[in-house]
KEROTOR-751191 format. One record per residue (C-alpha): x negated, y, z; residue in one letter; residue number from 1. Coordinates in Angstrom, 2 decimals. Example, Ala and Ser with C-alpha at 12.3 -4.5 7.8 and 13.67 -1.06 7.14 Angstrom:
KEROTOR-751191
+---------+---------+---------+---+-----+
|       u |       v |       w | r |   k |
+---------+---------+---------+---+-----+
|  -12.30 |   -4.50 |    7.80 | a |   1 |
|  -13.67 |   -1.06 |    7.14 | s |   2 |
+---------+---------+---------+---+-----+
***
This chain:
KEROTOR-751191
+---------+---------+---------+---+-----+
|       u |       v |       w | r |   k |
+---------+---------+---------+---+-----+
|  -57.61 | -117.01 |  -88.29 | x |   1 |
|  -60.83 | -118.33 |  -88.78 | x |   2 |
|  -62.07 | -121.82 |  -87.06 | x |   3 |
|  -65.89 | -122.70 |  -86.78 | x |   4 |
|  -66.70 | -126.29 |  -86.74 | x |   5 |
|  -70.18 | -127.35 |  -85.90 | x |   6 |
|  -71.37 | -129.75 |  -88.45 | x |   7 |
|  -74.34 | -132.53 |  -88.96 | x |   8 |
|  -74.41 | -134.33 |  -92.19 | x |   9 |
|  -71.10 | -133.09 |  -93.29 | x |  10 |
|  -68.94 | -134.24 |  -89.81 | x |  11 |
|  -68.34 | -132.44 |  -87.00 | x |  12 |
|  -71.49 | -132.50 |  -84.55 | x |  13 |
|  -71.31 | -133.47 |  -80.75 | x |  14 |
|  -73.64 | -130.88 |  -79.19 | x |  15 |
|  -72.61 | -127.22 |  -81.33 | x |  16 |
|  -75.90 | -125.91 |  -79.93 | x |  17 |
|  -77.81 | -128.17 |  -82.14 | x |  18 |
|  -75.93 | -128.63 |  -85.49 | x |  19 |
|  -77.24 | -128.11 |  -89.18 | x |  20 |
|  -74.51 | -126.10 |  -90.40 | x |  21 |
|  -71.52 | -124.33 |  -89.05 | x |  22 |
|  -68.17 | -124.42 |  -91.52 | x |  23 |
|  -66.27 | -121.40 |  -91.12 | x |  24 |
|  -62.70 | -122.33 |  -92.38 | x |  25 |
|  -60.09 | -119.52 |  -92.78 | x |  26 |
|  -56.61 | -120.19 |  -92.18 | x |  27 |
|  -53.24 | -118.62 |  -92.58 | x |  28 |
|  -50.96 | -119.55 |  -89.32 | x |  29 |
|  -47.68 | -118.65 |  -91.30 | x |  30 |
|  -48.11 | -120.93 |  -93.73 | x |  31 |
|  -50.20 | -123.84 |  -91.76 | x |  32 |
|  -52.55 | -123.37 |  -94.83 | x |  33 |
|  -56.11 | -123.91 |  -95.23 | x |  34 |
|  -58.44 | -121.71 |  -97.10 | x |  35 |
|  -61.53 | -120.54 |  -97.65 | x |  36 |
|  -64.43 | -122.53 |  -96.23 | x |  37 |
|  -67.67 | -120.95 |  -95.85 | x |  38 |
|  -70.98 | -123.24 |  -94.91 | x |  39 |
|  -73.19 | -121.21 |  -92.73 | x |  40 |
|  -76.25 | -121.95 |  -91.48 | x |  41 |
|  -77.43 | -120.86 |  -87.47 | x |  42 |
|  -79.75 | -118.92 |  -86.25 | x |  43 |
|  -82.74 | -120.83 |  -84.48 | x |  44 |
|  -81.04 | -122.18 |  -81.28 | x |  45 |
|  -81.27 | -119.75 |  -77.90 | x |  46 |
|  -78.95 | -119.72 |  -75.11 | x |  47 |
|  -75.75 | -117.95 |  -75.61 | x |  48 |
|  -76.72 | -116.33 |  -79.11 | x |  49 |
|  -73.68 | -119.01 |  -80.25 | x |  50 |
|  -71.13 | -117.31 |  -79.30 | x |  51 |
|  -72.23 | -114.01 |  -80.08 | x |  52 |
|  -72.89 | -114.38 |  -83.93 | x |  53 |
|  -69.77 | -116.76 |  -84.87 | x |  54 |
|  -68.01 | -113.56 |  -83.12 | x |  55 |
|  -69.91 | -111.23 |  -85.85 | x |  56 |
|  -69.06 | -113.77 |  -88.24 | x |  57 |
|  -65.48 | -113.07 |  -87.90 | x |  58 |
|  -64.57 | -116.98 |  -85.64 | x |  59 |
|  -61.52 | -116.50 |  -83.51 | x |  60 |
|  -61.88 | -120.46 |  -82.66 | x |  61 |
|  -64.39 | -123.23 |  -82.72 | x |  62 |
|  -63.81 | -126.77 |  -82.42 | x |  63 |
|  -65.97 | -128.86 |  -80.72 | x |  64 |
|  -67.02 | -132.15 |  -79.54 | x |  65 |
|  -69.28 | -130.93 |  -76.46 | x |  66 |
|  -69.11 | -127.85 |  -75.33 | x |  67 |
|  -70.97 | -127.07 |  -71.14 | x |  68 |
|  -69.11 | -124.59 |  -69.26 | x |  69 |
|  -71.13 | -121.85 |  -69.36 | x |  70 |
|  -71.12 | -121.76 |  -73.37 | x |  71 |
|  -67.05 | -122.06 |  -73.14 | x |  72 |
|  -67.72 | -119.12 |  -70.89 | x |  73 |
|  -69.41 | -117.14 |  -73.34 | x |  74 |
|  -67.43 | -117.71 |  -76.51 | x |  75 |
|  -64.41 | -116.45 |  -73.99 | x |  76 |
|  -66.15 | -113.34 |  -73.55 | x |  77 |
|  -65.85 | -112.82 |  -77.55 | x |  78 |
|  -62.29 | -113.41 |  -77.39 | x |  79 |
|  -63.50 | -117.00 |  -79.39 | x |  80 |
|  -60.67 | -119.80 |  -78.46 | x |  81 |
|  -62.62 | -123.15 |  -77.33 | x |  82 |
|  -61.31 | -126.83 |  -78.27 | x |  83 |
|  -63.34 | -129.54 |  -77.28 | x |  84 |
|  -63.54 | -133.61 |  -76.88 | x |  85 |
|  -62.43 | -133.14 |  -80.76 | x |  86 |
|  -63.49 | -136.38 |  -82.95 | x |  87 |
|  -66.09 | -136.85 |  -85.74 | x |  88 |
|  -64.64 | -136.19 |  -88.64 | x |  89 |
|  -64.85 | -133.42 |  -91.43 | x |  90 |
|  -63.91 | -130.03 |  -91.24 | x |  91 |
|  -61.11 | -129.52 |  -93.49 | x |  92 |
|  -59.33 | -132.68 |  -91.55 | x |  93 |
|  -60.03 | -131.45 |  -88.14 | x |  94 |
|  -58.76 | -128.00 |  -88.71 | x |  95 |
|  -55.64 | -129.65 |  -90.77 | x |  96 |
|  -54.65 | -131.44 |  -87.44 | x |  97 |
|  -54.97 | -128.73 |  -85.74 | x |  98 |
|  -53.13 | -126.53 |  -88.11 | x |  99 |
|  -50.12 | -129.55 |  -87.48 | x | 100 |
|  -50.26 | -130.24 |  -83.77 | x | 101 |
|  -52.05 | -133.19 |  -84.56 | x | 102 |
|  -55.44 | -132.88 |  -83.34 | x | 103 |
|  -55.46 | -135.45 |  -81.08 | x | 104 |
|  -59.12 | -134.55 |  -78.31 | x | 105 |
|  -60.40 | -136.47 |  -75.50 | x | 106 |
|  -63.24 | -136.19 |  -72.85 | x | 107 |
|  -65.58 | -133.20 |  -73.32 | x | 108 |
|  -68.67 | -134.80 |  -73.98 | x | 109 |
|  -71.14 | -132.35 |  -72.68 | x | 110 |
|  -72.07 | -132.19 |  -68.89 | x | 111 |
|  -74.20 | -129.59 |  -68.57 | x | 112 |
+---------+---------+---------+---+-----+
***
């Protein structure tokens, strides 16, 4: 599997749609493992393009602070899993918790 985590300085940003960098963390679900992270950095920010090139990227997930509906809608339509209200903290921790059943999320930040 492989997450995307929306990043700004290093940590996990609040809005995805506006973040420096995107870390694209491969997994292996078998083993809980993490492996290869890849930094990449987004195209110039337009509605829905998101979801559509983390799909060509190869995502099956993102992780996210904020996410509006309509985006969640989108990365559904490229069979990309959502998780959002997640905290600010790196990406190798974030997708560690997850890997454990740890992440712990709370209020979806973004309203629109």
């Amino acid at each position: 599997m492989k997450i995307a985590i929306p990043l700004t300085d290093g940590q996990l940003s609040m809005h995805f749609g506006h973040c420096e960098q995107f870390a694209l963390i491969e997994t292996n679900d078998a083993t809980k493992e993490i492996g290869t992270t890849t930094l990449l950095t987004p195209p110039p920010h337009e509605p829905g393009l998101l979801p559509r090139w983390l799909h060509s990227e190869g995502a099956d997930m993102i992780i996210a602070g904020g996410m509006g509906m309509r985006a969640q809608q989108l990365f559904a339509q490229q069979q990309i899993r959502v998780v959002v209200g997640a905290p600010a903290e790196g990406p190798e921790t974030l997708v560690g918790k997850f890997l454990e059943n740890a992440l712990v999320t709370g209020k979806n930040i973004c309203a629109h």
